[in-house]
C-alpha positions in Angstrom: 14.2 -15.7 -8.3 14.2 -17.1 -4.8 12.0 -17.6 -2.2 10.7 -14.3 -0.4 9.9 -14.3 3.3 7.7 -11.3 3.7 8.1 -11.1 7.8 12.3 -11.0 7.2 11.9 -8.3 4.8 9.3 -6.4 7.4 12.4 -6.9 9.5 14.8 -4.7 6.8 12.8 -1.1 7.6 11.2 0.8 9.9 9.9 3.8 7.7 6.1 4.2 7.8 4.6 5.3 4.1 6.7 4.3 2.0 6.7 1.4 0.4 9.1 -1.1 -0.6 9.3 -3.1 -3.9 10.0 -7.1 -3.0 8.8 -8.8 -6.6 7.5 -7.4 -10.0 5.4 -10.1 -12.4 3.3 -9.3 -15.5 3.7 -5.7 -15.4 3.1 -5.7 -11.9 4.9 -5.2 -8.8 4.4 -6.6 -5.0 5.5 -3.8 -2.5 5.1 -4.3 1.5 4.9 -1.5 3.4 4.2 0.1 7.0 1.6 2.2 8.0 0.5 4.4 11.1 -1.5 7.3 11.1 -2.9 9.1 8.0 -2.5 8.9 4.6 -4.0 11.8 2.2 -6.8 11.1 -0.4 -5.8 10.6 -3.5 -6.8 8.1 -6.6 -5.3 6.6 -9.5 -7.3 7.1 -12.5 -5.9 4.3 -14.5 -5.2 1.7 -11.8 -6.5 -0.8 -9.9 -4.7 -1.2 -6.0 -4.8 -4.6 -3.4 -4.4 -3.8 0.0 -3.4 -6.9 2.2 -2.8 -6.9 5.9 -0.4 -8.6 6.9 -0.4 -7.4 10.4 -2.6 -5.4 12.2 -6.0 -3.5 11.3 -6.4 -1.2 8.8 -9.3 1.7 7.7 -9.4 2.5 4.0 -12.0 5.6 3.7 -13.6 6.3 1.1 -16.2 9.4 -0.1 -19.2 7.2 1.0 -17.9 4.5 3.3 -15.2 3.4 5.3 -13.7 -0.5 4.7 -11.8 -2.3 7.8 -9.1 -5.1 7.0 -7.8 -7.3 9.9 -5.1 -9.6 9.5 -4.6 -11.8 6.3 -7.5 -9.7 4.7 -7.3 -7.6 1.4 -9.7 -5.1 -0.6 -9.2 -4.2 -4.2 -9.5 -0.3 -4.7 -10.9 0.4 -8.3 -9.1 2.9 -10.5 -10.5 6.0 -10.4 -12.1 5.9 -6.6 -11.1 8.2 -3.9 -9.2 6.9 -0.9 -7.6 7.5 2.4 -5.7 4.7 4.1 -6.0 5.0 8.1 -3.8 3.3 10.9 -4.5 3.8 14.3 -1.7 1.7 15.2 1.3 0.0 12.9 -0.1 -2.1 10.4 1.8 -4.0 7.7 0.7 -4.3 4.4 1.5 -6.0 1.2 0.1 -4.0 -1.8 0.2 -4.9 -5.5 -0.2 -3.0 -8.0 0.8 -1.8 -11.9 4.3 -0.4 -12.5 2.9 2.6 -13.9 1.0 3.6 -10.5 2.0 6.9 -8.7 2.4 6.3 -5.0 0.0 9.3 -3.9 -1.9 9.1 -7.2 -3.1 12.6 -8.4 -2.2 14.2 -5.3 1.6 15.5 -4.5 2.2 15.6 -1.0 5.3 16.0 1.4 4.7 11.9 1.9 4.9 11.1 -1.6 7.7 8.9 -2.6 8.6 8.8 -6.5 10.9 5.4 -6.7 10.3 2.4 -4.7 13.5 1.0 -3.1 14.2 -2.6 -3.6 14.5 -4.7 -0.9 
C-alpha cells in the first residue's frame, strides 16, 4: 500500500456518476467520485453509505428532508433509507462503503455502473 493523494487521483477522470475505487479495508472500499446534476432514488437495504465532500456543496434528499454538505463535511445514509444525491454544480466526493453495495441500490437505471474501475 502507499500513500493516496485524493486531489491527484480527482485529477485521473472527468466522468460525473461513476465512481472510482482508490482503497478497500475490512470489507470495505473508499471510492471518490464526481457529481453534477441528479442522481435517481434509490436505497440499499442491507448497507450503510458516507458521503464526504471533498469539494463543493452537495444536497442529499430524502422522503422527509433534504441534508446539505459543504466542503470537508460527510452524512452517513442508513441502510434501508431512500435517497437522491443533488449537484447543482461539480462536487467531489469520497464515499465508503461495503463491497457488497450496488451503485444505484434497488433501482436500475441508464447511470448505473456494475464494477468500479480502479484508479
Amino acid at each position: 500500500m502507499s500513500v493516496i493523494n485524493i486531489q491527484d487521483k480527482f485529477k485521473l477522470f472527468s466522468d460525473l456518476w461513476s465512481p472510482k475505487k482508490v482503497g478497500e479495508l475490512n470489507n470495505q472500499q473508499i471510492l471518490l467520485a464526481k457529481l453534477k446534476g441528479e442522481f435517481v432514488f434509490h436505497k440499499h437495504d442491507n448497507e450503510d453509505e458516507l458521503f464526504m465532500v471533498i469539494k463543493g456543496s452537495l444536497d442529499i434528499e430524502l422522503r422527509d428532508k433534504t441534508v446539505t454538505l459543504n466542503k470537508g463535511e460527510f452524512y452517513i445514509v442508513p441502510r434501508g433509507v431512500d435517497h437522491k444525491p443533488i449537484a447543482k454544480e461539480e462536487v467531489h466526493v469520497l464515499l465508503f462503503e461495503p463491497l457488497s453495495i450496488k451503485h444505484t441500490g434497488d433501482v436500475i437505471a441508464d447511470i448505473t455502473v456494475e464494477t468500479y474501475e480502479n484508479i
